[in-house]
KEKE-3310 file (N, C-alpha, C; in steps of 0.2 Angstrom, whole numbers, plus 5000, padded with zeros to 4 digits):
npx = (4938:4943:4934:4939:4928:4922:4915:4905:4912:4925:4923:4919:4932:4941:4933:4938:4951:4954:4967:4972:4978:4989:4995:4992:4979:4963:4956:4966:4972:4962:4964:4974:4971:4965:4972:4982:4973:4970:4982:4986:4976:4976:4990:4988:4981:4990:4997:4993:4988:4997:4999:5005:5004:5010:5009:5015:5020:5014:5026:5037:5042:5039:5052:5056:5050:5060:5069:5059:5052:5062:5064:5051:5051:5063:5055:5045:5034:5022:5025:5021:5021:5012:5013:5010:5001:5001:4995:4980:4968:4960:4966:4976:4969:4966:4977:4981:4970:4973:4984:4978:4970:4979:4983:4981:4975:4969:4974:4984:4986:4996:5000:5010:5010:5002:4998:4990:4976:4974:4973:4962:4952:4952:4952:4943:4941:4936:4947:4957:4961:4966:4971:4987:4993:5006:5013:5002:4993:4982:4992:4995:5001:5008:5021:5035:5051:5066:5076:5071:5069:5077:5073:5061:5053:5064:5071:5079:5087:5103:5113:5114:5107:5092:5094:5093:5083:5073:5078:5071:5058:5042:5030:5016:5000:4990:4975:4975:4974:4962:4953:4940:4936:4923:4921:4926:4938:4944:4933:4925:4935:4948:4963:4980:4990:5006:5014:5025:5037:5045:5038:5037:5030:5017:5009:5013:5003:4991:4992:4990:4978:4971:4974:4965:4951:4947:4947:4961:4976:4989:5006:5021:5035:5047:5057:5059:5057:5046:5048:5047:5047:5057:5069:5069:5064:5063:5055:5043:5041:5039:5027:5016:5019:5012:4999:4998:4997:4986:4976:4959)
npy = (4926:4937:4940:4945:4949:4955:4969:4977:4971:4973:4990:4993:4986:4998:5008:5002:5005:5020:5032:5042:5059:5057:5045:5033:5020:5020:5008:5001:5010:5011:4995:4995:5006:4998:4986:4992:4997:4986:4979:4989:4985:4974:4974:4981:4973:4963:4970:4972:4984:5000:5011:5014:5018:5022:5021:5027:5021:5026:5037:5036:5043:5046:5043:5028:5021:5021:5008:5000:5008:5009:4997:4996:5007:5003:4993:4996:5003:5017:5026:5034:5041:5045:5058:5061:5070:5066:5073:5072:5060:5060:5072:5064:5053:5064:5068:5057:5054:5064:5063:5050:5055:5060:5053:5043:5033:5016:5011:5004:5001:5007:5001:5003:4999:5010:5015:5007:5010:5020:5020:5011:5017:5027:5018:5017:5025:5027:5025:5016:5001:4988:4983:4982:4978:4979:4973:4978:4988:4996:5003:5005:5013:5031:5034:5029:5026:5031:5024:5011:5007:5002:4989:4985:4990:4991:4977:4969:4978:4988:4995:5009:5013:5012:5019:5033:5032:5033:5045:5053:5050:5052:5062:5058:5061:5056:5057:5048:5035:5033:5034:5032:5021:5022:5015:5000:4998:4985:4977:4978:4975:4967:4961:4962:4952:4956:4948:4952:4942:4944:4954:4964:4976:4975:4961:4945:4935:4943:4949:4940:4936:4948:4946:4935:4936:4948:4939:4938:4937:4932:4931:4928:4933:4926:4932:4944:4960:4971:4983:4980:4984:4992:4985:4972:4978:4969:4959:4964:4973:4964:4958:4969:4971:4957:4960:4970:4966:4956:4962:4973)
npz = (4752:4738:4723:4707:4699:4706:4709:4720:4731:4729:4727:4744:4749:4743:4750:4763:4762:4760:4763:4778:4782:4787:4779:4785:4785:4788:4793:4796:4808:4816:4817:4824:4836:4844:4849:4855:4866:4871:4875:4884:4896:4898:4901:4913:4922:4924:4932:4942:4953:4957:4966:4981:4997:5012:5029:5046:5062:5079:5090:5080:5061:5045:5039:5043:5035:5024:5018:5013:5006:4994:4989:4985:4974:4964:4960:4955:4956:4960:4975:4991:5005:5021:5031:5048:5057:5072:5083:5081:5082:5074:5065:5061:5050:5043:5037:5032:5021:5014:5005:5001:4991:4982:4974:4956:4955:4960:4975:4989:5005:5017:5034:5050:5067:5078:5067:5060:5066:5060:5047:5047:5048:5040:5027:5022:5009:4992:4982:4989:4987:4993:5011:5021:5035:5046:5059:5065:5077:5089:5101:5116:5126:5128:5125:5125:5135:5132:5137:5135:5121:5112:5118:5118:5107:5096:5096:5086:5080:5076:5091:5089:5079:5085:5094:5088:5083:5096:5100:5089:5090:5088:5097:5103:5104:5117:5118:5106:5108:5111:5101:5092:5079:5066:5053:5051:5040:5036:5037:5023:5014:5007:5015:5025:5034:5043:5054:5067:5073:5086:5092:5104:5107:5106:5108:5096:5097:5098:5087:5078:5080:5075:5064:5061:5065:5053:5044:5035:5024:5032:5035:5044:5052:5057:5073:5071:5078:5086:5075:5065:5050:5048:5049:5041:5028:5016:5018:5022:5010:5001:5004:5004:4988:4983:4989:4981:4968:4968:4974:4967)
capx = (4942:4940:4934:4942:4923:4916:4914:4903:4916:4930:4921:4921:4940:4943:4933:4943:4960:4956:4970:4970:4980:4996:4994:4989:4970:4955:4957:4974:4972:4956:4966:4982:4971:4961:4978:4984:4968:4968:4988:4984:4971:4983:4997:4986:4978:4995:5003:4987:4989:5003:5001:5005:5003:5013:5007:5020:5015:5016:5033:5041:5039:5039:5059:5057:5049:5065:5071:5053:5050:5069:5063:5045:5051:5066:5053:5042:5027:5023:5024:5016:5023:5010:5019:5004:5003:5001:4990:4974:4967:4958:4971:4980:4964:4963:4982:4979:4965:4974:4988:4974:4968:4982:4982:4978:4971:4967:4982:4986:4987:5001:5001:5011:5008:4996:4996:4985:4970:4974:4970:4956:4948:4953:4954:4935:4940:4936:4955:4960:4958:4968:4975:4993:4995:5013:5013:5001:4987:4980:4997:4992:5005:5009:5028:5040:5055:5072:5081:5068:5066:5078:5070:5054:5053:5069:5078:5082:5092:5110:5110:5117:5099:5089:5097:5093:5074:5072:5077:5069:5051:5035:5026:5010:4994:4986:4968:4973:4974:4954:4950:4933:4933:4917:4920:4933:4939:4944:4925:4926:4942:4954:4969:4986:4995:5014:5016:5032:5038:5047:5036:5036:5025:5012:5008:5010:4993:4987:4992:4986:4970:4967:4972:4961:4944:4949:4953:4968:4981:4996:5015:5023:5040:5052:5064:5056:5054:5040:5050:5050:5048:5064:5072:5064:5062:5064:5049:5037:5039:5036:5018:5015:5019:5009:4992:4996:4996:4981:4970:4957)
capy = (4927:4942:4940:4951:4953:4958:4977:4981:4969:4979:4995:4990:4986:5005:5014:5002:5007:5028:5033:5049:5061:5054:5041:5027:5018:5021:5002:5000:5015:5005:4991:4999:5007:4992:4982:4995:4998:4978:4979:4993:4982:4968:4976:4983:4967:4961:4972:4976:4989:5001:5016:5011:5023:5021:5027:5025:5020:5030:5035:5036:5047:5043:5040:5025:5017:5020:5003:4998:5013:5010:4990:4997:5012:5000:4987:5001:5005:5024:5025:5041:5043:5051:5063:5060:5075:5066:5077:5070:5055:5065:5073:5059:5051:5068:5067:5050:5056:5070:5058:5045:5060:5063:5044:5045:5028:5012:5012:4998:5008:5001:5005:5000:4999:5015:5018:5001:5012:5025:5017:5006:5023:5032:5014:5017:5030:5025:5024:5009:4993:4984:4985:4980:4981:4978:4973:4984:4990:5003:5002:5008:5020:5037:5038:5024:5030:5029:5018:5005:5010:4995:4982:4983:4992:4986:4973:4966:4984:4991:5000:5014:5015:5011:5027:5037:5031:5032:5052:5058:5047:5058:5060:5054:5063:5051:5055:5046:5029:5031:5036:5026:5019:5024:5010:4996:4997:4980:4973:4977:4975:4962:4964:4958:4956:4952:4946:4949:4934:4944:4958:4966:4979:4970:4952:4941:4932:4948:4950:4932:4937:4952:4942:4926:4940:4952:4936:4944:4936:4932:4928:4928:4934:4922:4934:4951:4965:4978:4989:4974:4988:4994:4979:4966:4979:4964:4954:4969:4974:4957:4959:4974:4969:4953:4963:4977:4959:4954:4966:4976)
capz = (4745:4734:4716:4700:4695:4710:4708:4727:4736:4729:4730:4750:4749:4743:4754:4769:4761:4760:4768:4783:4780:4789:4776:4789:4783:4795:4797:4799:4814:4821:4821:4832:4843:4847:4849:4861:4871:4875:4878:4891:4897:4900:4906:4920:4923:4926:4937:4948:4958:4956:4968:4989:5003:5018:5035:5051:5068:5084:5090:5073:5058:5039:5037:5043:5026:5019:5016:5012:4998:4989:4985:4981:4969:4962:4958:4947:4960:4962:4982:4992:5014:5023:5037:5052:5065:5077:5086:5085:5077:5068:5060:5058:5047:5039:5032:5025:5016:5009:5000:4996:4986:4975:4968:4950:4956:4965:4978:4993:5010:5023:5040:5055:5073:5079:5058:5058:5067:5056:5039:5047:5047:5032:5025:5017:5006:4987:4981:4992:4984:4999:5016:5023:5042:5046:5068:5068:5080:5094:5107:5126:5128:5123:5125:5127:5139:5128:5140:5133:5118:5109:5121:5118:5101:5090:5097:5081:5077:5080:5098:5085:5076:5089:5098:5085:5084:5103:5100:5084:5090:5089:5103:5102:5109:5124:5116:5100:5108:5113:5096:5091:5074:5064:5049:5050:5032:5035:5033:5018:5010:5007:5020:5023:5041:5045:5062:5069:5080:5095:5094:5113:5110:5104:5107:5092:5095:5096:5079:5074:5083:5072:5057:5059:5064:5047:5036:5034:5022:5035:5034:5052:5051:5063:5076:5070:5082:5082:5071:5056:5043:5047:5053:5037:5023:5009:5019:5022:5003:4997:5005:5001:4983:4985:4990:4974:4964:4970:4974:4961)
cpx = (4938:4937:4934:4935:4919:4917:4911:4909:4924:4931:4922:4928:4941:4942:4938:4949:4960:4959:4968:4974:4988:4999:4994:4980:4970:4957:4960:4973:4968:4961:4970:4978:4966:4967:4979:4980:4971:4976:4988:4982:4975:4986:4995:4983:4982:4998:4999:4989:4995:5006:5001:5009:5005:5009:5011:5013:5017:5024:5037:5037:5039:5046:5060:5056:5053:5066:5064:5052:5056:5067:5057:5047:5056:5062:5046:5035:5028:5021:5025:5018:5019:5015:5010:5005:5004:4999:4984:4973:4965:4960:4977:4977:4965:4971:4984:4977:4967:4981:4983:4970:4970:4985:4980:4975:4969:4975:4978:4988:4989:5001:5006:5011:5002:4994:4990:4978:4967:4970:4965:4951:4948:4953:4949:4935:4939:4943:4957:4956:4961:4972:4980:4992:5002:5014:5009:4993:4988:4986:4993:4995:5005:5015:5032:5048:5061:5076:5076:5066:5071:5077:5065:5052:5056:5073:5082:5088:5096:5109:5111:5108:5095:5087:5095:5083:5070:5072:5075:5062:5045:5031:5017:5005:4989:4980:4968:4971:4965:4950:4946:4932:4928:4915:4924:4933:4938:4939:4924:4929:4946:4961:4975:4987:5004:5016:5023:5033:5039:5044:5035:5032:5020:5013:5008:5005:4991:4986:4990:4979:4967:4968:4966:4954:4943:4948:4955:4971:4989:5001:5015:5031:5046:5057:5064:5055:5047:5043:5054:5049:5054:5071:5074:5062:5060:5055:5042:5036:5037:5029:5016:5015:5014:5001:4993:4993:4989:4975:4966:4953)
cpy = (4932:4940:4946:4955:4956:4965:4980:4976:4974:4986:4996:4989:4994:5009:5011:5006:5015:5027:5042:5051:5059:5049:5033:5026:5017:5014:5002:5005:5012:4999:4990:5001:5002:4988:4985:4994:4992:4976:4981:4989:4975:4970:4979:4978:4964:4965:4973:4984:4994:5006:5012:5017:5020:5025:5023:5026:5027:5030:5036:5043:5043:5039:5033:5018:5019:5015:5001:5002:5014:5003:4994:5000:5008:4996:4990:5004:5015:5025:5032:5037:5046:5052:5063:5066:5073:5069:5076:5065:5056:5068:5071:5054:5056:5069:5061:5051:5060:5066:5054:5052:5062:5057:5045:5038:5024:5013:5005:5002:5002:5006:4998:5002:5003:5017:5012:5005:5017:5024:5012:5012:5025:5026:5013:5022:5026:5021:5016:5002:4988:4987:4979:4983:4974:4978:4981:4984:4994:5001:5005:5013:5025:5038:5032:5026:5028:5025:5010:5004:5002:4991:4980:4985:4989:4985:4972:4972:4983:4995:5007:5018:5016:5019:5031:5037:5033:5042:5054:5054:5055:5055:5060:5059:5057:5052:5050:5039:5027:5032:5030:5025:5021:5017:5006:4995:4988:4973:4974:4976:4971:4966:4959:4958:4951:4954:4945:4945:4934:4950:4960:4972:4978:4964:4950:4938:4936:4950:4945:4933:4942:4949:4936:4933:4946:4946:4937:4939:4935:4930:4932:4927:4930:4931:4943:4954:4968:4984:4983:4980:4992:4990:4973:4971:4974:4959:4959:4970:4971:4957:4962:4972:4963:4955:4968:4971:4955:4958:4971:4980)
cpz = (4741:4727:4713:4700:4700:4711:4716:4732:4735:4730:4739:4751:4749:4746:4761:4768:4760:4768:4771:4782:4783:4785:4780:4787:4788:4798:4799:4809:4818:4823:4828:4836:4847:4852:4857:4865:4874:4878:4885:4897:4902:4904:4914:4925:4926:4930:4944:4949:4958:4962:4976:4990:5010:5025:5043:5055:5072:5087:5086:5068:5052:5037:5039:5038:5022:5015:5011:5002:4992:4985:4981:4973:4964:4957:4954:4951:4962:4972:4986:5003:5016:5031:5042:5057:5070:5084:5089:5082:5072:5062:5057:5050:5041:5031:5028:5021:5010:5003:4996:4989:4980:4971:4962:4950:4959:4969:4984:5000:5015:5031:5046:5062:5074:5071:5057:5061:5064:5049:5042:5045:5041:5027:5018:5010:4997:4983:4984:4990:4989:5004:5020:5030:5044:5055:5069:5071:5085:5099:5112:5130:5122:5122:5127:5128:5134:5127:5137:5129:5112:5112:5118:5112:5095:5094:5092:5077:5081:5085:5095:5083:5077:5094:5096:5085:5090:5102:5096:5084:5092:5093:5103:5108:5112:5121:5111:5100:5111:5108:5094:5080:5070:5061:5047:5042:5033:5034:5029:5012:5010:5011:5020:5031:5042:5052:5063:5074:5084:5094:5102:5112:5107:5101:5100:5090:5096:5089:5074:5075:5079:5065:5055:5061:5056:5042:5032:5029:5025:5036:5041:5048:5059:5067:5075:5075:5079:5076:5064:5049:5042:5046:5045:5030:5016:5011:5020:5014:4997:4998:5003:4992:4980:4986:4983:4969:4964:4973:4969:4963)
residu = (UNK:UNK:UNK:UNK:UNK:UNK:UNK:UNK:UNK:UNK:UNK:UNK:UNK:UNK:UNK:UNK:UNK:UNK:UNK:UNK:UNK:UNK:UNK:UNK:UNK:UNK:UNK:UNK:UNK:UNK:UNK:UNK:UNK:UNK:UNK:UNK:UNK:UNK:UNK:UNK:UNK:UNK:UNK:UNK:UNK:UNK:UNK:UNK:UNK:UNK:UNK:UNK:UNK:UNK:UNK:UNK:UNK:UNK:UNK:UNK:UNK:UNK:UNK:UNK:UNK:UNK:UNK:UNK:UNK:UNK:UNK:UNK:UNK:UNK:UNK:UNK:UNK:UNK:UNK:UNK:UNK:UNK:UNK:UNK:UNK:UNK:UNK:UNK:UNK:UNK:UNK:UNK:UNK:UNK:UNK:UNK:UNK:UNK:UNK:UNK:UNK:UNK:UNK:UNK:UNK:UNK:UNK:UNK:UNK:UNK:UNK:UNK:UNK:UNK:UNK:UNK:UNK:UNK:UNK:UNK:UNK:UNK:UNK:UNK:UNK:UNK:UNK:UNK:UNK:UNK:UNK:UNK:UNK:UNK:UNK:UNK:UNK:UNK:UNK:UNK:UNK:UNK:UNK:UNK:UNK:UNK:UNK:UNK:UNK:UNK:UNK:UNK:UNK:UNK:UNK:UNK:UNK:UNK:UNK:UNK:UNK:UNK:UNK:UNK:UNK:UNK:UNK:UNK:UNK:UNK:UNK:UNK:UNK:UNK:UNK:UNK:UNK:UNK:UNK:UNK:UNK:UNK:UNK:UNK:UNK:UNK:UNK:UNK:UNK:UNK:UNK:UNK:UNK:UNK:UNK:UNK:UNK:UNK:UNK:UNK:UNK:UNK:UNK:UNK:UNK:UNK:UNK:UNK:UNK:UNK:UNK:UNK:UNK:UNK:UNK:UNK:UNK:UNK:UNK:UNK:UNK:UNK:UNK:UNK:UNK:UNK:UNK:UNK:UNK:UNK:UNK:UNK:UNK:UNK:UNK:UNK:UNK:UNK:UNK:UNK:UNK:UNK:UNK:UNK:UNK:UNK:UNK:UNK)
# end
């Protein structure tokens, strides 16, 4: 409570109320930007994570994070495709890096099949507060013949799209499947993996096997082929979503 006769509590009152030339008081402005600071604060608290880096497997190029990057951008996340050369592992690592670079900050780095040996590597870099592996690990071949290309890759596609994947697949340099690790991100980083359930080019207990040694986070998608991110955009973006939300 103020009193009439108190002359230094009033005093004190007047110098609060000098107004800044905008005619907004110092306090008043202190208060706003505190307000907002702890708003910001909040609102980042709540959304986690906002930026996610896609990285395709072998055989494919970036267009197939279509479905995937239409829910993400839809649902407000800033989402970043690297294009892999596919040349050497090397320079598959080095074009990861070069996206994880242009993040204005934490991001969530997704990879599928040969992409998952890609960001275990690049997956150390400061930027990545978690990692998404979507059926993904080191496959054994370099080139998967056409005629078999929706058997064993996308059953679960139209023979139409499958067709079209089987002729526009990047060919994969044979050294890159010998490429040695250095520092499995995944020892120190919170990961996610979704196991498709008719995967044929990679075992599904394969994929349970790298989630249960990772302590991974894993959703098992029933009837999925290996091309679930094309196949499943709605159930891969929800993870992905799910790892931006809980990671920090």
């Amino acid at each position: 409570m103020v009193f009439i006769g108190d002359k230094t509590r009033q005093a004190r009152i007047a110098i609060n109320m000098t107004k800044t030339k905008d005619g907004m008081s110092r306090s008043l402005w202190i208060v706003l930007l505190l307000v907002t600071s702890c708003t910001l604060a909040a609102q980042n608290e709540e959304h986690g994570v906002r930026n996610i880096v896609l990285v395709h497997g072998a055989w494919a190029d970036g267009s197939g994070w279509k479905g995937v990057y239409d829910i993400l951008v839809k649902d407000g996340y800033n989402v970043s495709i690297v294009q892999e050369p596919e040349t050497s592992f090397k320079e598959d690592v080095a074009a990861t890096k070069r996206v994880l670079a242009q993040q204005d900050g934490k991001c969530i780095l997704v990879a599928h099949s040969y992409g998952g040996a890609v960001i275990t590597e690049a997956g150390t870099d400061p930027s990545v507060a978690g990692l998404v592996y979507i059926a993904a690990h080191m496959p054994d071949a370099t080139y998967l013949d056409p005629a078999q290309f929706h058997e064993y890759f996308a059953a679960d596609l139209s023979a139409e799209q499958a067709a079209f994947m089987a002729r526009s697949q990047v060919l994969n340099a044979a050294d890159n499947f010998k490429a040695v690790i250095t520092t499995p991100a995944w020892r120190s980083k919170p990961s996610w993996m979704l196991v498709a359930g008719k995967d044929r080019t990679i075992n599904p207990d394969l994929e349970r096997w790298y989630a249960e040694r990772a302590k991974s986070h894993k959703v098992e998608v029933a009837g999925a082929s290996h091309s679930i991110y094309v196949s499943r955009p709605k159930e891969v973006a929800a993870l992905i979503e799910e790892a931006a939300s809980h990671a920090r």
